[in-house]
N, C-alpha and C positions, 0 to 999 in steps of 0.2 A: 387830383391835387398832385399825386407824384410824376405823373405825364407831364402834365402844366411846367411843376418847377424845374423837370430834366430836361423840357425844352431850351428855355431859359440858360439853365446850367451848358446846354451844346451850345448855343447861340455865346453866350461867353466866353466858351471855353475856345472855339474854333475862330474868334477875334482877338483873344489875348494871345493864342498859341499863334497866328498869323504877324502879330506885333512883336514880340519876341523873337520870331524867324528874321525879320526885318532888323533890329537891332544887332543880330548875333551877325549880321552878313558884313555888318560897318566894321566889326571889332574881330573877324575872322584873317587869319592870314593871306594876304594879297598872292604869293609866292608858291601858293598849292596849284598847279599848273592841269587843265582838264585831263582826264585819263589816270590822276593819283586815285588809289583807291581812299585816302586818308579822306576823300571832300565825303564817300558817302558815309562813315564812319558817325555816329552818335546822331541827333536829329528827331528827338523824341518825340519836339511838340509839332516835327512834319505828322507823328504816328497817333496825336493827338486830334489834327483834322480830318484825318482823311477816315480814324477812326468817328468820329462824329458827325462827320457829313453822312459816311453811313447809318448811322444810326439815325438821323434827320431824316432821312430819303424814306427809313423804315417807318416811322414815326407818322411823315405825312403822307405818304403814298397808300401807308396800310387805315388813313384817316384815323389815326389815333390821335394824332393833333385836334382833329373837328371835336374826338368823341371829350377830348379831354377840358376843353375850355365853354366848348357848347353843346353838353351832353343830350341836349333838347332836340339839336341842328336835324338828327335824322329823322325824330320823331316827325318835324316840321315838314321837312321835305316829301316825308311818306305820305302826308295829310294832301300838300299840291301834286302827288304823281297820282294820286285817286281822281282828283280835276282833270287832270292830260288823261288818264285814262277812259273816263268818263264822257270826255272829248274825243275822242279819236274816230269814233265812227263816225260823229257829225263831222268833223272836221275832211274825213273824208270824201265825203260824198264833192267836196267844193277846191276850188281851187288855191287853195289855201295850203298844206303842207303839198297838195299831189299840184299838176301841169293844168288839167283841165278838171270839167264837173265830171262826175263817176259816171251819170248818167249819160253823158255825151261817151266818154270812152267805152262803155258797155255798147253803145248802138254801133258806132265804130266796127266796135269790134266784131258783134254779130252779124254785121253787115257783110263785111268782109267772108266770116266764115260762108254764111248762105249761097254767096256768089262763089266762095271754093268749091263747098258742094254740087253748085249746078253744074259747074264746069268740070269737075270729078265724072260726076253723072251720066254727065253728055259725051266723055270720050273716053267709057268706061265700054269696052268689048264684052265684058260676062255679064253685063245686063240686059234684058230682055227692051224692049222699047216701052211695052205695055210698064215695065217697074219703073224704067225714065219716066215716063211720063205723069205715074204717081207720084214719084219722088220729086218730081220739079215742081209740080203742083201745091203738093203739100208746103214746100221751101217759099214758092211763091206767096200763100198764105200766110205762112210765118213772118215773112217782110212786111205783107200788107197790115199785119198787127200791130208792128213798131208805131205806125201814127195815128193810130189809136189810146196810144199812150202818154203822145206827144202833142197831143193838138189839143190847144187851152178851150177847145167848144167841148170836146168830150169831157172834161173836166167835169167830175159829181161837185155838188155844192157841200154835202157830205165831208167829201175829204179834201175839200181846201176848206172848210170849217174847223178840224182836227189839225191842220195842218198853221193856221190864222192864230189858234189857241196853245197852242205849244212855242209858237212866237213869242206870243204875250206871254207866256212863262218865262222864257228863257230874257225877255225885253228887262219885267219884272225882277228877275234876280240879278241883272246886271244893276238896274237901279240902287239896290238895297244892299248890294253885297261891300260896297267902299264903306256902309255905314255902320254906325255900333248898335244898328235894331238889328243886325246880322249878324249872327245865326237871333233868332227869335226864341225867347226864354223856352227852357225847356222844361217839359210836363213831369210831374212827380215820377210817374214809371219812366221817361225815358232817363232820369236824374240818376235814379236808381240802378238802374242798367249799367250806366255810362260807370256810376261808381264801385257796382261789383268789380265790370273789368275792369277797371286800372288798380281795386285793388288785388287783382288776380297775374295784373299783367309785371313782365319782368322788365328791367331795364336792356337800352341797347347794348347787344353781346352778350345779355346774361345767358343766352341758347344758343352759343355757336357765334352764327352772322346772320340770327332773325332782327329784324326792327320789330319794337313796338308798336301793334296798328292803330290804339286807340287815340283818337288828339291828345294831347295832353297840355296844352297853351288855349288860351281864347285864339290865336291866330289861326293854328292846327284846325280848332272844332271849326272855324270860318268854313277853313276849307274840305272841310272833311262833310258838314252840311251842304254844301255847292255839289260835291261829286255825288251825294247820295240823291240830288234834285234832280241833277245833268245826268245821273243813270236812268232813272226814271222818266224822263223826256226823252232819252233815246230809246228808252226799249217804247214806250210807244210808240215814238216816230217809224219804228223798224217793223212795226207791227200794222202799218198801213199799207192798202195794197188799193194802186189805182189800176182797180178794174172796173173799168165800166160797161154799162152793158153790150155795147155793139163789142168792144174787146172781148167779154167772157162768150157771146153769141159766135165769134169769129175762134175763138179759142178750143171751145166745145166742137165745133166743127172740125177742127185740125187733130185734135183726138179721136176723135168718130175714124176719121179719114185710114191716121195710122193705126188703133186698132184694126179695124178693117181689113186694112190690106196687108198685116201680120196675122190674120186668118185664113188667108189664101196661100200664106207662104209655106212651106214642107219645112222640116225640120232641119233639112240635109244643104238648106240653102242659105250658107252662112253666109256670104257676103251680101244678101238681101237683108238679113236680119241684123247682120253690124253694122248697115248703111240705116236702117229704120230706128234703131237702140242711139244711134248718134244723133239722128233729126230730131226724135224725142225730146236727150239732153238740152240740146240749143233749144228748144220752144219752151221747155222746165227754167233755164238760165236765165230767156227774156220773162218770162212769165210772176217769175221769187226777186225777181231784182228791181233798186228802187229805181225804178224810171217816172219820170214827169215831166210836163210842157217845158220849154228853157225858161219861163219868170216866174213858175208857183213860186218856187222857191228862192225869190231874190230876196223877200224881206228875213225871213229863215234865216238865211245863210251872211244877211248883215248882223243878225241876233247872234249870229254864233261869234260873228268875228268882234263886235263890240264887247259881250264877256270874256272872250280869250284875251283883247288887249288889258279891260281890266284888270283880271286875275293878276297878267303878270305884274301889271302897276304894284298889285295890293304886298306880293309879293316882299318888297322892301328888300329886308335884310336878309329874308329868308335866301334870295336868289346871290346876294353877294358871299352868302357862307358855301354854296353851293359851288361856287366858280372858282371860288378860294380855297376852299379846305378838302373838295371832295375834287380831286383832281383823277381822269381818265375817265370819271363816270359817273352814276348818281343814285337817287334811291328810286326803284321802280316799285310801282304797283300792279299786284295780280290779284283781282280779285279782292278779298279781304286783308292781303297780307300785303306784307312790302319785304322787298328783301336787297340788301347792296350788289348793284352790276357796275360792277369795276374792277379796279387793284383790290381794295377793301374788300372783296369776297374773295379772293384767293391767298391775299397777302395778311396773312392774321394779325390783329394788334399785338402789339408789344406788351400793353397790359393784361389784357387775355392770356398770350404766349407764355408770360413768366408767371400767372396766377396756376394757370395748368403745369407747367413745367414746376413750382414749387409741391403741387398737386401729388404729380406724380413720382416725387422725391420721396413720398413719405411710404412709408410700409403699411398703411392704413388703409390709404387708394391705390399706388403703385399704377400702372398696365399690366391688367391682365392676372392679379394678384404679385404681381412683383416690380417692386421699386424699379425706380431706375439707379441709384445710385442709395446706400445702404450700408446698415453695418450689423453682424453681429457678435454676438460672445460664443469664440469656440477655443476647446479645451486644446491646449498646446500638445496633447498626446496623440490629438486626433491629425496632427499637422505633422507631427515626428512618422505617427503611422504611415501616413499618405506619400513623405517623400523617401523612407525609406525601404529598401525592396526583402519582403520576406525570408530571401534564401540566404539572408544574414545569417539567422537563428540556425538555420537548415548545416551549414558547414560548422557551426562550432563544436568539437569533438563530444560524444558520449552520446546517449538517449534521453529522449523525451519520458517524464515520469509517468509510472505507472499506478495506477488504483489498488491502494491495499486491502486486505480482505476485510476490513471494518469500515469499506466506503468512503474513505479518504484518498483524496491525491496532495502529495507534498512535492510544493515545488521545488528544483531544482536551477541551478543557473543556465542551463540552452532552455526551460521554458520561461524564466523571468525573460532573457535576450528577447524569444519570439512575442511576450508582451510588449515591449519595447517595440520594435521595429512593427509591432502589430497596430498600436495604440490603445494597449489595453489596460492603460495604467490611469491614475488620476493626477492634474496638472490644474493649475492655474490657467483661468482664461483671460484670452486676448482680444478682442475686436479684430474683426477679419470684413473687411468689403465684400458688398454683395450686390446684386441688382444688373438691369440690364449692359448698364456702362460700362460696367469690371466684369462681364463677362467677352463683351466685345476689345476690350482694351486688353486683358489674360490672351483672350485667343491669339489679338495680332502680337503683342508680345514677345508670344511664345515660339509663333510660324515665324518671325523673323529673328529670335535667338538661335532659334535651330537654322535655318539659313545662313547665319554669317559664321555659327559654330562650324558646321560642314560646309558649306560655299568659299569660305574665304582660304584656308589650307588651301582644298583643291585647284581655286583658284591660281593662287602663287605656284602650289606645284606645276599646274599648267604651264604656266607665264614661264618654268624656267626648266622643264624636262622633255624632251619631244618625246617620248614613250607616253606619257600622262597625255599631253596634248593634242596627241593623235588619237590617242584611245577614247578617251573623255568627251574630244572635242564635238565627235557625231551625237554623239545620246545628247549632251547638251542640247547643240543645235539644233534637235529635231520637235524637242519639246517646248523649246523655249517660244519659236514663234507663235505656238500653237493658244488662243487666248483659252485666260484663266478656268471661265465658265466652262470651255469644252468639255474639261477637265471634271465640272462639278456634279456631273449624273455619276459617274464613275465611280468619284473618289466618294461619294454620297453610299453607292451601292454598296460598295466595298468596305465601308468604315464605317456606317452608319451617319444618323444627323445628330448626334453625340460631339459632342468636342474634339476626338479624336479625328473626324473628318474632316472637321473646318482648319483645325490645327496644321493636321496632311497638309491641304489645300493650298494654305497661307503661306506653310514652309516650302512647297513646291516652286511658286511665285515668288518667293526670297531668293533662292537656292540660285536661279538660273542668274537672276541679277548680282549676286556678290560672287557670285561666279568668274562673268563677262570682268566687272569693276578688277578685281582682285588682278585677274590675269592681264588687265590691261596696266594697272599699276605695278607689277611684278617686270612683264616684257619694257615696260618704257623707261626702266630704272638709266640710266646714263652711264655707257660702260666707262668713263676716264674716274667715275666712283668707285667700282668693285675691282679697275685695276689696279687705285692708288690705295685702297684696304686690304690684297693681295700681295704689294710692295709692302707695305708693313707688317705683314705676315698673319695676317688674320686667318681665323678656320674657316670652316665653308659655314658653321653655325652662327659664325660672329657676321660674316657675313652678310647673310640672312636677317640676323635681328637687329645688326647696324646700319644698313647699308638697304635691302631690300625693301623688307619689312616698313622702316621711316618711308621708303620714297611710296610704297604702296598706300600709306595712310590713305590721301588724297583721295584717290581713286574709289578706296574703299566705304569712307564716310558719303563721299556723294551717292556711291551704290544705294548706301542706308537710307540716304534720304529719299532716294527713289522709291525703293523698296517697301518704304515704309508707306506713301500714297498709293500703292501698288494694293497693297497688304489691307488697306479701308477697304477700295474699293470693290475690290474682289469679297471680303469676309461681308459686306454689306449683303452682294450679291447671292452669297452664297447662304447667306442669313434668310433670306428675300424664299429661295427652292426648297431649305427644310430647317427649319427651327421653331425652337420654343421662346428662347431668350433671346437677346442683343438687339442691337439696335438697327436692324436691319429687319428682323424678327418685328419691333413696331412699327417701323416705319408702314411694311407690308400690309399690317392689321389696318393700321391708320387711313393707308390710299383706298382698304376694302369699304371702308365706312366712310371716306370722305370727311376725316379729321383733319382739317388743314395745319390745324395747331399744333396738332402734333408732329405733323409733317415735317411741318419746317421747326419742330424742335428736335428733332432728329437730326434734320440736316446741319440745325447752329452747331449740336453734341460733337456731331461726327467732323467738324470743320475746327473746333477747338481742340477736341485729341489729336487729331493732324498737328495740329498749331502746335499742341504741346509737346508731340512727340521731332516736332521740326526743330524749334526753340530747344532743345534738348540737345539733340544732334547736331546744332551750331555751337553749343557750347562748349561742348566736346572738342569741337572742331577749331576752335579757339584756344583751347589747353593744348591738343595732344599737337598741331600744327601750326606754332606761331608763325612759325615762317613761310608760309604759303602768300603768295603773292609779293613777297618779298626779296624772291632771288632769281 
């Protein structure tokens, strides 16, 4: 139902937001001339479509559209790929999906091979003439067996009796199967059956991206009764062997032969005995394979094609939901199951996605026992603790109290201080974030505070003192091409897989970027600026924070935005080599078990904190630089 109507809701939203674009273009200023930046300026309901179309693409591509209007559709389809399944080896054998009959390209083929072999054989140096001669012989029998297989006089009455009566099966279910005495009422125990499992069975998606295998429509069981008939016809059919007697008389010969003369061979005489191990195979090949006259099987092989055009007739609507809704692929059948081969097994529903992703919101389920996003009550003492540094207490003049001799200690004020700065007082709580999100969002954070706190000084000192720039410039440039991950065994070893290392890591990969940014915004400053603030007598301080400092903004804020997709992708990666938490840490669990869902809830996570932390720093970039592009 919520699928249904947010379809709906896109399909309206991306045609009124499309009709609006059109009105605003009548009543927009004619005089905005191409190349102002003013035209790409506001444009929401452009952010409207282009958001919605994605989320359309997602919807139907991941068939959560089929799942949500025709929750049935797969079950149905699972029902007809038990039929193609069931077909496929008959279908085989005829020229109907393949070029030719099987039987024809197997003699072919064998044909071929036998006459390679003779000719192998014949101008083969490390064989003796005496083994030619067996070896041709033997080949030569093996050919002369082929028409024994193929010639409609050998034919036993036996197996075109078997062969007549699995016709009339298959004649038979083609008749009956357009009708409503098809499927034919079913017997108390199979009723019973049928109704344990469906009430056992879960709906589609309840397990991942299994389908439910049992019918669950009159259409479904149609077809679901057709492929359990059409299985059973072909394993019989596959289970007949035109041997007749002059064949198995002529066969048993050709085994005598090569035993035989693999008794006479030495142990040491490999290429005798891989030339006799391969004739074998080829006589084993024609021997298991369905070969028959070219017209046993013409009535056969109209039976099969007469039920396969039915089916699809019967088909209906089942086949237009298929063409429609299940775009890239469809539901296959293995066996007893059915599972989606297409977009739909890799591209997780939307409804799925956000049932799991609500899922694993909660501190209840979380991954892995921790949330993804969370909160809980900690004591404001324990935060004053953490951010303030010990050796506070440590310099405040006097001594730490002593124990008097009746087993008391009385505090004095440097041990209150060291509670304080310790956390070891009682305080009001506050709600504090937790879970994998804020752990990955803390880390980049932080690697890129400390980046632009150290990087961006350095920076401008660069940009405008050759002593700094000469000194500085190499170590930069040595580590900076160097990528991040190189980095990650190292800085892993050395700091641990603790916060401390990913932090390093992250800050590392800031560092070099607001670096580069800063010193490029510092050197590109415009000298007829620092000499017309120089003529009015400005310090070299004023300078700097007038003059410098303004012109580097630019430079800098883009560094951040770099930086900051730098700073993902890296902590992701770095999450991926040694972690417990973050979302780089799930994602890795997730690709080990083949959670797609989670997968790409990771990837939406991690593409929306980008979003947020970009949206951020444009905003910024809007306050502290209106006049960028403006002069």
């Amino acid at each position: 139902m919520i699928i249904s109507s947010l379809t709906f809701l896109i399909i309206f939203a991306v045609i009124g937001a499309i009709l609006y674009g059109q009105r605003l273009i009548k009543t927009e200023k004619s005089d905005a001339v191409f190349g102002n930046p003013e035209r790409s300026k506001g444009g929401i309901h452009w952010v409207i479509v282009g958001s919605s179309f994605l989320l359309f693409l997602w919807l139907y591509y991941s068939w959560d559209i089929a799942k949500a209007f025709y929750p049935k559709s797969a079950n149905e389809i699972c029902q007809v790929a038990k039929v193609r399944e069931s077909m496929l080896s008959l279908k085989y054998l005829f020229p109907i999906d393949e070029r030719q009959h099987k039987s024809t390209a197997i003699i072919h083929r064998e044909n071929e091979n036998i006459q390679n072999y003779i000719t192998e054989i014949s101008s083969n140096p490390n064989l003796s003439e005496v083994d030619k001669d067996a070896y041709i012989n033997i080949l030569e029998k093996i050919k002369l067996s082929i028409p024994y297989l193929t010639d409609e006089k050998y034919l036993e009455f036996e197996t075109k009796k078997i062969i007549d009566k699995l016709t009339n099966r298959i004649n038979n279910l083609t008749n009956v199967f357009p009708t409503n005495n098809f499927p034919p009422a079913l017997t108390l125990d199979e009723e019973k059956i049928l109704n344990e499992g469906l009430s056992k069975q879960l709906g589609w998606g309840a397990t991942g991206m299994e389908i439910p295998p049992l019918p669950e429509t009159k259409l479904g069981l149609k077809y679901h009764k057709a492929a359990e008939e059409l299985t059973l016809i072909s394993d019989e059919f596959f289970q007949i062997r035109n041997h007749n007697p002059q064949y198995k008389l002529l066969t048993n010969d050709i085994k005598s032969d090569i035993k035989n003369h693999r008794d006479k061979l030495n142990d040491n005489q490999e290429l005798e005995i891989t030339l006799l191990k391969e004739i074998n195979k080829l006589n084993k090949r024609i021997q298991f394979a369905s070969i028959f006259p070219p017209t046993t099987l013409v009535q056969f092989e109209q039976a099969v094609r007469n039920f396969d055009n039915i089916q699809k007739i019967e088909q209906g609507s089942i086949a237009t939901k298929d063409a429609l809704l299940f775009p890239g692929g469809t539901i296959v059948s293995s066996g007893p199951t059915c599972a989606e081969d297409g977009p739909g097994r890799w591209l997780p529903k939307p409804s799925d996605t956000f049932r799991i992703f609500a899922d694993m919101l909660k501190p209840s389920v979380g991954f892995k026992f921790v949330p993804l996003l969370w909160y809980e009550m900690m004591g404001v003492n324990k935060i004053v603790g953490f951010i303030l540094p010990d050796w506070i207490a440590d310099i405040i003049p006097g001594k730490y109290p002593i124990h008097s001799s009746d087993g008391q200690v009385k505090p004095n004020f440097k041990s209150k201080i060291l509670d304080i700065v310790t956390g070891n007082f009682e305080a009001f709580k506050i709600p504090v974030p937790i879970g994998h999100i804020w752990d990955s969002f803390l880390r980049v954070f932080l690697g890129l505070v400390f980046g632009i706190i150290l990087g961006v000084p350095l920076g401008i000192f660069m940009g405008l003192n050759r002593f700094a720039k000469g000194f500085f410039d190499p170590l930069v440039e040595l580590y900076r091409p160097v990528p991040p991950l190189a980095w990650a065994p190292l800085v892993i070893t050395v700091f641990g897989i603790d916060n401390v290392g990913k932090i390093f890591l992250l800050f590392m990969v800031s560092l070099s970027i607001m670096i580069i940014s800063a010193r490029a915004g510092a050197s590109g400053t415009q000298l007829s600026k620092i000499h017309a603030a120089h003529s009015l007598g400005a310090s070299r301080w004023q300078i700097l924070r007038e003059v410098i400092f303004p012109n580097s903004l630019p430079e800098i804020l883009t560094g951040i935005r770099v930086a900051v997709g730098m700073c993902w992708g890296t902590l992701v990666a770095a999450e991926f080599l040694a972690g417990t938490t973050g979302i780089g840490f799930v994602e890795n669990v997730a690709r080990k078990y083949m959670q797609y869902e989670v997968i790409w809830i990771t990837i939406f996570v991690m593409g929306m904190l980008g979003l947020l932390f970009d949206i951020t720093i444009r905003k910024i970039i809007d306050k502290t630089i209106p006049w960028r592009g403006k002069g």
